[in-house]
VOZATI-303627 format. One record per residue: residue in one letter; chain; x negated, y, z of N, C-alpha, C in turn. Coordinates in Angstrom, 1 decimal. Layout:
(atom 'A', 'A', (X, Y, Z), (X, Y, Z), (X, Y, Z))
...
This chain:
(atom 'X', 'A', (-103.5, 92.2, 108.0), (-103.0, 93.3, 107.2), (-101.6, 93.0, 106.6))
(atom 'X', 'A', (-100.5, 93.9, 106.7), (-99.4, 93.6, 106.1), (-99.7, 94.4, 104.9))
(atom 'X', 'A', (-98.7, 93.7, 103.9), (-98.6, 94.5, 102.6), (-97.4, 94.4, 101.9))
(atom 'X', 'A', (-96.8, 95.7, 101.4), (-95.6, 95.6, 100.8), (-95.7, 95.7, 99.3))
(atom 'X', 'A', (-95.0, 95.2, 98.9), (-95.0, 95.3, 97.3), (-93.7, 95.8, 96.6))
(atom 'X', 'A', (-93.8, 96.8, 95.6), (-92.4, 96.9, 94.9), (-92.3, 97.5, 93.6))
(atom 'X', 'A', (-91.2, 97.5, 92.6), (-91.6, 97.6, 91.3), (-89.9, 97.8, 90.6))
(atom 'X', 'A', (-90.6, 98.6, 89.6), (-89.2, 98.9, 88.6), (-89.3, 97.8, 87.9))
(atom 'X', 'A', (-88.1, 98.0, 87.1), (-88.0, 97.0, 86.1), (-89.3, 96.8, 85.1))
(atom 'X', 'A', (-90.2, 97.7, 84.7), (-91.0, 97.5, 84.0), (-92.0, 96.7, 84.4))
(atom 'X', 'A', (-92.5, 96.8, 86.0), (-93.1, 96.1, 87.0), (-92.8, 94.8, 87.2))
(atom 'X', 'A', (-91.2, 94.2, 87.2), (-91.2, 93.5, 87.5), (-91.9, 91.9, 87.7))
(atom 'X', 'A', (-91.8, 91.7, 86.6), (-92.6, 90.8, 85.9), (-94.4, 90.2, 86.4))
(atom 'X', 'A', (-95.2, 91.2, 86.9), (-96.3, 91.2, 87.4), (-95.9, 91.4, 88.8))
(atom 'X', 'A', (-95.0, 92.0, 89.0), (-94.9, 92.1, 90.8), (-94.4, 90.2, 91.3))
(atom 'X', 'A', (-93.8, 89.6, 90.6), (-93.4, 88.4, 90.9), (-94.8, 87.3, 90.7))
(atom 'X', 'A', (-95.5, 87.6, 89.7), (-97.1, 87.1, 89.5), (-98.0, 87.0, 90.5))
(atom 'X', 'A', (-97.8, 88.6, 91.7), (-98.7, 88.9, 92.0), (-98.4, 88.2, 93.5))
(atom 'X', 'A', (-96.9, 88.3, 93.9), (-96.4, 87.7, 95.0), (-96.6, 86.0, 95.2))
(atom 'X', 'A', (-96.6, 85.2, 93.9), (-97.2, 84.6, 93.8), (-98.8, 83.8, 94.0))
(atom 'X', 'A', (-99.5, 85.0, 92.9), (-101.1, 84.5, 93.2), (-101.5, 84.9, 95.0))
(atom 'X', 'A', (-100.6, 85.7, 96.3), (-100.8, 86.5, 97.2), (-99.9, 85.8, 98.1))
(atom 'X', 'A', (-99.8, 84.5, 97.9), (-99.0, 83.6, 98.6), (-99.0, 83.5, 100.1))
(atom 'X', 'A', (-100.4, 83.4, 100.2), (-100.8, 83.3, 101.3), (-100.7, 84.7, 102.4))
(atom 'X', 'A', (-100.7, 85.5, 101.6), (-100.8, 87.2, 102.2), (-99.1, 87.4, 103.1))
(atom 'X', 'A', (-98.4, 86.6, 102.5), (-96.7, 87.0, 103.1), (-96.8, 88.2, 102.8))
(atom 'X', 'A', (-96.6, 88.8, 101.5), (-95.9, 90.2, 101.1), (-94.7, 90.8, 101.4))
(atom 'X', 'A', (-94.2, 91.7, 101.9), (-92.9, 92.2, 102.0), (-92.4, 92.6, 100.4))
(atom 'X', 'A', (-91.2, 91.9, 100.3), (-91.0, 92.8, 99.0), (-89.5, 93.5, 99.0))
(atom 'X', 'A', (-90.2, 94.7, 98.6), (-89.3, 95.6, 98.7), (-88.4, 95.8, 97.0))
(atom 'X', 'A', (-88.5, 95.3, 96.4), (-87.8, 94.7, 95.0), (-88.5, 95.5, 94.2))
(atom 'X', 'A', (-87.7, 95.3, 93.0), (-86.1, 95.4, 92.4), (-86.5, 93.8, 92.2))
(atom 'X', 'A', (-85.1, 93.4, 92.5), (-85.5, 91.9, 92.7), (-84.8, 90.9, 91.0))
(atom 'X', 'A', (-84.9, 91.9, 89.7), (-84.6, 91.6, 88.6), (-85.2, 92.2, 87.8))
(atom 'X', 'A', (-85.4, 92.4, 86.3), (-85.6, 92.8, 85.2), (-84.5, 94.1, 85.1))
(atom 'X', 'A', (-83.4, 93.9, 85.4), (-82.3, 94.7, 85.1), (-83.0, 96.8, 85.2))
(atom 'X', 'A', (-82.7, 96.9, 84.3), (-83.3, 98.7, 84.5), (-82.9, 99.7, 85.6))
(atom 'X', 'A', (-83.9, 100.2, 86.4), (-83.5, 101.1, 87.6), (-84.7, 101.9, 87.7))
(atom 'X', 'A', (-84.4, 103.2, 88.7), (-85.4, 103.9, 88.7), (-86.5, 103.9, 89.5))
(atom 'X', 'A', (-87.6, 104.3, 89.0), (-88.8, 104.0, 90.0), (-89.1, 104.9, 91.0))
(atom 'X', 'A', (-88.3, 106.1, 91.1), (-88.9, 106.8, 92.6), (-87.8, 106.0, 93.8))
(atom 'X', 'A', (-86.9, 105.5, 93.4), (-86.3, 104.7, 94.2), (-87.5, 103.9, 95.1))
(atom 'X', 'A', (-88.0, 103.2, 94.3), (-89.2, 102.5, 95.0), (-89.8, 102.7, 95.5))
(atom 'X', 'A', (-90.7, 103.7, 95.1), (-91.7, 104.6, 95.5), (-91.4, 105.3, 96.9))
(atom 'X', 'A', (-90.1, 106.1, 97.0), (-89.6, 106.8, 98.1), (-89.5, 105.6, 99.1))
(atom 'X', 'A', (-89.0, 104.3, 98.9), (-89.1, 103.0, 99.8), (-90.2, 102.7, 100.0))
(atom 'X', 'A', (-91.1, 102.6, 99.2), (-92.6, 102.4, 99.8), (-93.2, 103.4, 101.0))
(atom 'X', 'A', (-93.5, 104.9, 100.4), (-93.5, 105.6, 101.2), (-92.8, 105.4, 103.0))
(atom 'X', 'A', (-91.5, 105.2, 102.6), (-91.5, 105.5, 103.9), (-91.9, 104.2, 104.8))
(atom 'X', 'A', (-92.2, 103.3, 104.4), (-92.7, 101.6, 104.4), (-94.3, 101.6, 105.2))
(atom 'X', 'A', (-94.6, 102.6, 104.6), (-95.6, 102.7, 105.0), (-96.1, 103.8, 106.2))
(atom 'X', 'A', (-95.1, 104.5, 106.0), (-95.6, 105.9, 106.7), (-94.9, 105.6, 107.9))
(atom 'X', 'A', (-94.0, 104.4, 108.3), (-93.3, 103.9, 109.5), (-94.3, 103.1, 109.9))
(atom 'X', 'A', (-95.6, 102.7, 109.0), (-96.3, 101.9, 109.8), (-96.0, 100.2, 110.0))
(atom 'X', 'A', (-94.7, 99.8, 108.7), (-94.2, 98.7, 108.4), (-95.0, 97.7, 107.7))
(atom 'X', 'A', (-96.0, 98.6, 106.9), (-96.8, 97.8, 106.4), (-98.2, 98.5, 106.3))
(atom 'X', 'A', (-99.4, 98.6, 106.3), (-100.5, 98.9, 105.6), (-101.2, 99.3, 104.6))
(atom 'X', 'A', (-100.7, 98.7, 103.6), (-101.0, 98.8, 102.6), (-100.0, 98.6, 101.7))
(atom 'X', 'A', (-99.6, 99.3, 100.2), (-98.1, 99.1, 99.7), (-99.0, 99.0, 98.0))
(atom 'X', 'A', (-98.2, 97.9, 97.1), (-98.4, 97.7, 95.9), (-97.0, 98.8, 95.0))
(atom 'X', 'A', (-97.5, 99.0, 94.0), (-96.3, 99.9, 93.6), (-96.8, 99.2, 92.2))
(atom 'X', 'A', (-95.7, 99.2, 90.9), (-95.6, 99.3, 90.2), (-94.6, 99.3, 89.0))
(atom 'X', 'A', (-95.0, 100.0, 88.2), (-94.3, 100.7, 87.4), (-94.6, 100.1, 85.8))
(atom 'X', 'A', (-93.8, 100.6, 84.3), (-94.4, 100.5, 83.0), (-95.7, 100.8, 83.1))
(atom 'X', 'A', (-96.5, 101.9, 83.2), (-97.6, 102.4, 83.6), (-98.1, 102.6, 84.5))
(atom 'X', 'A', (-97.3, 102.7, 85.7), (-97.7, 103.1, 86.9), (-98.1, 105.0, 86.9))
(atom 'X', 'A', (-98.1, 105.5, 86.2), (-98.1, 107.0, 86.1), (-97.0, 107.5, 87.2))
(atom 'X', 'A', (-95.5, 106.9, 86.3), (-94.7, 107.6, 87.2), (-94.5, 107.6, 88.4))
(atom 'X', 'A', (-94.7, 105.9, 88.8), (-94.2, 105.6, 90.2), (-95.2, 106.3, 91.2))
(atom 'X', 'A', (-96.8, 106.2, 90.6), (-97.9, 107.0, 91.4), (-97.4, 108.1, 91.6))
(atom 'X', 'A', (-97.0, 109.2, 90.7), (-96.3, 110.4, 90.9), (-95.8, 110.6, 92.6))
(atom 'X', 'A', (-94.1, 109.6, 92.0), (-93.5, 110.1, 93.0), (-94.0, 109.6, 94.3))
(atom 'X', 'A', (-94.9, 108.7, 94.4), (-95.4, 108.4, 95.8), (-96.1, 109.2, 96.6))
(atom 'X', 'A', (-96.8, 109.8, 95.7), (-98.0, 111.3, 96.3), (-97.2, 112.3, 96.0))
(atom 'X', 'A', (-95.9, 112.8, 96.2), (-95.1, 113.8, 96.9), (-94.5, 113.6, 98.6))
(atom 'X', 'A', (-95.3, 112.3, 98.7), (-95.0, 112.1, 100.4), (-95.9, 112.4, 101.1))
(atom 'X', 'A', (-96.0, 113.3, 102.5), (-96.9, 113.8, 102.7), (-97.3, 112.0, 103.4))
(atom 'X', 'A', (-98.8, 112.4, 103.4), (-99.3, 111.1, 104.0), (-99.2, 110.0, 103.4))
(atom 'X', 'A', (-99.0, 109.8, 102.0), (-99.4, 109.1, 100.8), (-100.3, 109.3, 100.3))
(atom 'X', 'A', (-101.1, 108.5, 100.0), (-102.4, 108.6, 99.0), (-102.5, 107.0, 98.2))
(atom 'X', 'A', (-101.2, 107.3, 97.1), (-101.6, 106.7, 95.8), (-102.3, 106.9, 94.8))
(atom 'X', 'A', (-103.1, 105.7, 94.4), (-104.0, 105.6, 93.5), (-103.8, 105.1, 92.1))
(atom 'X', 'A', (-103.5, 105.2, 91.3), (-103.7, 103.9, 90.4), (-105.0, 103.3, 89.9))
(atom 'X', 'A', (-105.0, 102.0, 89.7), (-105.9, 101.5, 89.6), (-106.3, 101.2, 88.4))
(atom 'X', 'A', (-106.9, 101.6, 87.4), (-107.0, 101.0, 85.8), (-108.4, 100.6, 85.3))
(atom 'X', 'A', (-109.5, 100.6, 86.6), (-110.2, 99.5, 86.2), (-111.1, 99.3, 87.5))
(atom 'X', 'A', (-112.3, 98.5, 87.4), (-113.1, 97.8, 88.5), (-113.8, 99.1, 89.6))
(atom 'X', 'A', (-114.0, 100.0, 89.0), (-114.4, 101.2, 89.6), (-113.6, 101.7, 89.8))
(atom 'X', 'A', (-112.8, 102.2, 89.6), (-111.2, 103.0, 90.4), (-110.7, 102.0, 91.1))
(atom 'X', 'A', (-110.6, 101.0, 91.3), (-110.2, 100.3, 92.8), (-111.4, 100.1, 93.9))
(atom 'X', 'A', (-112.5, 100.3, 93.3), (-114.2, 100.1, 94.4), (-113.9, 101.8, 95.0))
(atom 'X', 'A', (-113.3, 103.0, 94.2), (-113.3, 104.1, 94.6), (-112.5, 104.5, 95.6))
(atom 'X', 'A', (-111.3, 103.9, 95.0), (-110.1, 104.4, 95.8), (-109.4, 104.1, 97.0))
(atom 'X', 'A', (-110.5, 102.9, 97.5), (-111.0, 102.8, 98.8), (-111.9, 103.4, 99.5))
(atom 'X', 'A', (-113.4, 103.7, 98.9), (-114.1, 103.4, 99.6), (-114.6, 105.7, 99.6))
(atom 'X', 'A', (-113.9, 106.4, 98.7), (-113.6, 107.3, 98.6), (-112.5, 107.8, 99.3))
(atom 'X', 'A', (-111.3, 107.6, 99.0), (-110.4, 107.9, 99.0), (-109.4, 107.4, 100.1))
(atom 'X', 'A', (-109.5, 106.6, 100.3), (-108.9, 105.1, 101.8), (-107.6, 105.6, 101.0))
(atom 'X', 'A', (-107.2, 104.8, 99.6), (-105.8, 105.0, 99.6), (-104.9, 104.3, 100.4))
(atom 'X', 'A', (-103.6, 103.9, 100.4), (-103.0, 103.5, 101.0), (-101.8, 102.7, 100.6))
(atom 'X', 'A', (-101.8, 103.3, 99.1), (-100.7, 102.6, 98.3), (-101.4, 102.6, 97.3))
(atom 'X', 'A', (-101.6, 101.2, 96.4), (-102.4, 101.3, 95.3), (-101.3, 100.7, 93.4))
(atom 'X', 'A', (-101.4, 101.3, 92.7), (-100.7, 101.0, 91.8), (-101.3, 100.9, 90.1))
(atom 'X', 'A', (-100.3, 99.9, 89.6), (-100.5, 99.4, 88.6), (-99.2, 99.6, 87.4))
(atom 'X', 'A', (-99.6, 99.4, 86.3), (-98.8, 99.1, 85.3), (-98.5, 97.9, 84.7))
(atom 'X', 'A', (-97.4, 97.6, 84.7), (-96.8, 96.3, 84.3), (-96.5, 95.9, 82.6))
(atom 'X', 'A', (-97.1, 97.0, 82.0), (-96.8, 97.1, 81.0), (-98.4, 97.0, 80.1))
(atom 'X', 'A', (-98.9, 97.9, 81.0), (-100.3, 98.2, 80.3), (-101.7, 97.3, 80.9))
(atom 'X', 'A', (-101.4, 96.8, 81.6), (-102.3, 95.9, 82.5), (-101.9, 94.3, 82.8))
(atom 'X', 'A', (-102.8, 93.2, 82.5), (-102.5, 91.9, 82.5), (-102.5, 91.6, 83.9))
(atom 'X', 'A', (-102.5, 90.3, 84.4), (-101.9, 90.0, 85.6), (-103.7, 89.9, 86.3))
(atom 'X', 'A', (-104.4, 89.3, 85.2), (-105.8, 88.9, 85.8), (-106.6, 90.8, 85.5))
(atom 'X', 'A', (-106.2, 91.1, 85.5), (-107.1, 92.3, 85.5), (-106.4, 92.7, 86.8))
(atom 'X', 'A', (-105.6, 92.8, 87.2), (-104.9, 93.3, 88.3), (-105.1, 93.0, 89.4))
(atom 'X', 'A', (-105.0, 91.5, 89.6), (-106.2, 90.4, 90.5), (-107.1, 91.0, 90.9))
(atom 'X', 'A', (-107.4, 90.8, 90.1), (-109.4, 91.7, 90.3), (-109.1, 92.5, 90.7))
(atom 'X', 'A', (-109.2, 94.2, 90.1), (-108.5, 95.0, 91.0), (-108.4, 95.1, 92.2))
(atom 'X', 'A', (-106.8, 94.4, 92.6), (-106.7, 94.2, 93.9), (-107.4, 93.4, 95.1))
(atom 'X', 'A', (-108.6, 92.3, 94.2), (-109.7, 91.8, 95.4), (-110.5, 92.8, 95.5))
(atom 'X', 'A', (-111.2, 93.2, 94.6), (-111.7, 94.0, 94.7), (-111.6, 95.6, 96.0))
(atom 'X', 'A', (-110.7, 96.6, 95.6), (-109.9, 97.0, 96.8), (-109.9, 96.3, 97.8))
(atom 'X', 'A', (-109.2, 95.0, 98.4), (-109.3, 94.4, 99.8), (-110.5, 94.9, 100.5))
(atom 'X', 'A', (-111.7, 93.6, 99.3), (-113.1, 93.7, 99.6), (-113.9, 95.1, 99.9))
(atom 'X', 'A', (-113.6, 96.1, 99.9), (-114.4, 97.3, 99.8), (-113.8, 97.9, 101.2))
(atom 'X', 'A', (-114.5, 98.6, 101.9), (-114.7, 99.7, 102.9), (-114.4, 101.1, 102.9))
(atom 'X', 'A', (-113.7, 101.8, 103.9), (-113.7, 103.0, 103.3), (-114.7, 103.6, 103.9))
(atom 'X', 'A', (-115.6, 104.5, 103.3), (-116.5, 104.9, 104.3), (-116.6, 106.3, 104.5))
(atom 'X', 'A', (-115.8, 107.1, 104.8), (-115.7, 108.2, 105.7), (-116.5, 109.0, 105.6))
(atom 'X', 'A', (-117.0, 110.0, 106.4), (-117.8, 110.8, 106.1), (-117.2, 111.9, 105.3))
(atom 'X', 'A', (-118.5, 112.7, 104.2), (-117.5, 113.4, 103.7), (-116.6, 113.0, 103.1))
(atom 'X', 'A', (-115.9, 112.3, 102.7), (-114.4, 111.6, 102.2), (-113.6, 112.2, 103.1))
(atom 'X', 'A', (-113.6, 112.4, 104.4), (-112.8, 112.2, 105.2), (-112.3, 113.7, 105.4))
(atom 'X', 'A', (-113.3, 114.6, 105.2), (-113.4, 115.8, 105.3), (-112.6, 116.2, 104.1))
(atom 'X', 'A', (-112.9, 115.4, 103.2), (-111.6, 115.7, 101.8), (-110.3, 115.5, 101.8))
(atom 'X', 'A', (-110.0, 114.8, 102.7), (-109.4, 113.8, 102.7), (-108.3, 114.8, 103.9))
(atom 'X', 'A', (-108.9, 115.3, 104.7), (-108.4, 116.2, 105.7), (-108.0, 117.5, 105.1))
(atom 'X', 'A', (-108.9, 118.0, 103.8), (-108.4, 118.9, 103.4), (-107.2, 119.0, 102.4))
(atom 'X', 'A', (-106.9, 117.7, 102.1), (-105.6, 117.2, 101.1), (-104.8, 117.1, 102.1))
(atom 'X', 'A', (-104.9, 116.9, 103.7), (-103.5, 116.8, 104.6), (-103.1, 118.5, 104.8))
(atom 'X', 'A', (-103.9, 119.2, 105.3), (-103.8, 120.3, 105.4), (-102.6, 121.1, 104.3))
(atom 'X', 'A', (-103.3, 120.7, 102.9), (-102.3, 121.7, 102.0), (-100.9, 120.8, 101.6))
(atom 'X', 'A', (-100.4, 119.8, 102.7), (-99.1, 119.1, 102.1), (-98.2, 119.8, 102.5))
């Protein structure tokens, strides 16, 4: 599985943690490759198309909260960001939802809750069915 990761300045900080504890994964990162302040649909719009070219699989996003960046990412058709803010919304938003880009807050969320999270997600299945049928009806109205 490839995975890209990327992050505003408020992100930064845990996106460099996460590239880190995910050593072994070879993450693409798509930056901001400093603290210095910039915007996050920048990122987001990079993710998106990162993914929707089929560059990567699965894309990390984050943001201060991750609100915003999830925003602009699910204005792409064929994005399905999630944020993740606890052990059940990452078990869901696979196994529900098959997101595709999963995000966090760098602000409001520790590095080990995030961890988790993100094993969590890996570990889980999407299982289709009616999900899918929802999931078809969210392509339809993009």
């Amino acid at each position: 599985m490839k995975i890209a990761i990327a992050a505003d300045h408020g992100g930064f900080e845990l996106k460099e943690a996460l590239k880190k504890h995910y050593a072994a994964l070879n993450m693409a990162d798509l930056g901001t490759f400093s603290a210095d302040s910039v915007d996050y649909p920048d990122y987001a719009h990079l993710m998106a198309q990162t993914i929707l070219k089929k560059q990567a699989d699965l894309g990390i996003l984050i943001c201060g909260t991750g609100i915003g960046i999830s925003i602009a990412a699910n204005r792409h058709k064929g994005i399905r960001a999630a944020l993740l803010y606890s052990a059940e919304t990452a078990r869901l938003a696979k196994a529900h939802n098959n997101a595709n880009v999963i995000v966090f807050g760098g602000r409001t969320m520790s590095v080990d809750e995030v961890i988790k999270r993100i094993d969590i997600f890996l570990q889980t299945s999407y299982e289709g069915g009616r999900h899918q049928r929802r999931l078809d009806k969210i392509e339809e109205t993009e």
